[in-house]
C-alpha angles and dihedrals in degrees: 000000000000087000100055085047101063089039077066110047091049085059099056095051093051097056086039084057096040089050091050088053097050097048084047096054092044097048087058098039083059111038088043081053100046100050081045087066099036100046092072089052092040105040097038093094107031101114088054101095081215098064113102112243091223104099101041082055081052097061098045089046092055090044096053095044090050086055085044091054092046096053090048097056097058101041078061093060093040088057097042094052086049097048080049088061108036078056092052089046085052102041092047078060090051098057099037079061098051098038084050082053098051091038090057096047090046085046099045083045116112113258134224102279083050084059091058103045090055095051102052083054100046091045097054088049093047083055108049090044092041095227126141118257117197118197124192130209109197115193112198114199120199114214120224108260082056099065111111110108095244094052088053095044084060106041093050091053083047087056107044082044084059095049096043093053088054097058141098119245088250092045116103138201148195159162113264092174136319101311094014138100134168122199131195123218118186127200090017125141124201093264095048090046089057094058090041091051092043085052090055090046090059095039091052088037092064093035096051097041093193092305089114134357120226133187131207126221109195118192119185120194117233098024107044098027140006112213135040081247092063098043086050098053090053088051095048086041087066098050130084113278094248082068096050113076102045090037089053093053091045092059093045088053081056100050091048084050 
């Protein structure tokens, strides 16, 4: 999209330009023929004391207001391609900001042992108090023509701001790794985990505007699965292979705790 935006944008200038030059080039075709044509009629009788001076005023009027037109036609477009850059200037700001934004709130994130931490707590919780417990594994994919750093740094912070606002107070989140969040839900059954996931669709789905997919993995203890083991292994299923393994004999330590 931004791509083709640009591509855009640099089209329109160069036909603005194109359009400038041309209009340029047949004003003074035509003014430079024109005086051509009236300077015999004008100037034949100069040297007569009777002659009216008016026309030749006229042609040096036209002439001077040819030149007039002309120089303001391309001051226009000298303006114009200095307004367009002091735009681009502003709008480049504008997205280092945001990408510096997005790269704090991705950086100040927790991270994946975090993840784990909190949900040893909340599953033993959720156990002594027999209450349900949801977690959600969200897998944000980037398509191609999004693939500069900057533009994933930002989308990645668009989208964790659109998760977070959809959350309970209780709720967490966090970075598992690039593309990837997990969320804990505490106190959530299947079928509340379904709504919840279908709020977090809308809410990526207006954020991303088509710019990446995503897709939402939702586990709910006890009715999906029946130890901390097992909860673990369908997060680390959803992850990238290089997570498996560790993640797998970390949740194993915790079951023998």
């Amino acid at each position: 999209m931004r791509a083709s935006r640009v591509f855009v944008e640099q089209d329109v200038d160069q036909r603005e330009f194109n359009l400038t030059l041309f209009a340029c080039v047949a004003i003074l075709i035509l003014s430079i023929g024109l005086a051509v044509l009236m300077y015999p009629a004008v100037f034949r009788s100069s040297t007569s004391p009777l002659v009216s001076r008016t026309p030749q005023i006229a042609f040096f009027g036209f002439c001077g207001l040819s030149c007039l037109l002309v120089a303001y036609l391309v001051d226009r477009q000298v303006m114009i391609q200095k307004l367009r850059r002091e735009i681009a200037v502003g709008r480049a700001q504008m997205n280092e900001k945001l990408t510096q934004a997005s790269a704090d709130l991705l950086g100040s994130m927790p991270t994946f042992n975090t993840f784990e931490d909190r949900l040893t707590m909340e599953f033993r919780r959720a156990v002594s108090a027999q209450q349900f417990l949801s977690v959600f594994v969200i897998g944000i994919k980037l398509r191609p023509e999004f693939s500069q750093s900057e533009i994933v740094t930002c989308m990645l912070g668009d989208a964790t701001k659109a998760v977070s606002q959809k959350l309970r107070e209780q709720d967490s989140i966090y970075v598992l790794r690039v593309g990837f969040l997990g969320v804990i839900l505490p106190g959530i059954d299947t079928a509340t985990a379904l709504r919840v996931s279908n709020r977090l669709s809308v809410g990526l789905s207006e954020v991303g505007g088509g710019r990446f997919d995503f897709e939402i993995y939702a586990t709910t203890y006890p009715q999906q699965v029946r130890s901390l083991h097992d909860l673990e292994q369908q997060v680390c299923e959803h992850l990238p292979e290089a997570d498996l393994e560790p993640n797998v004999d970390k949740a194993a330590q915790n079951v023998e705790r």
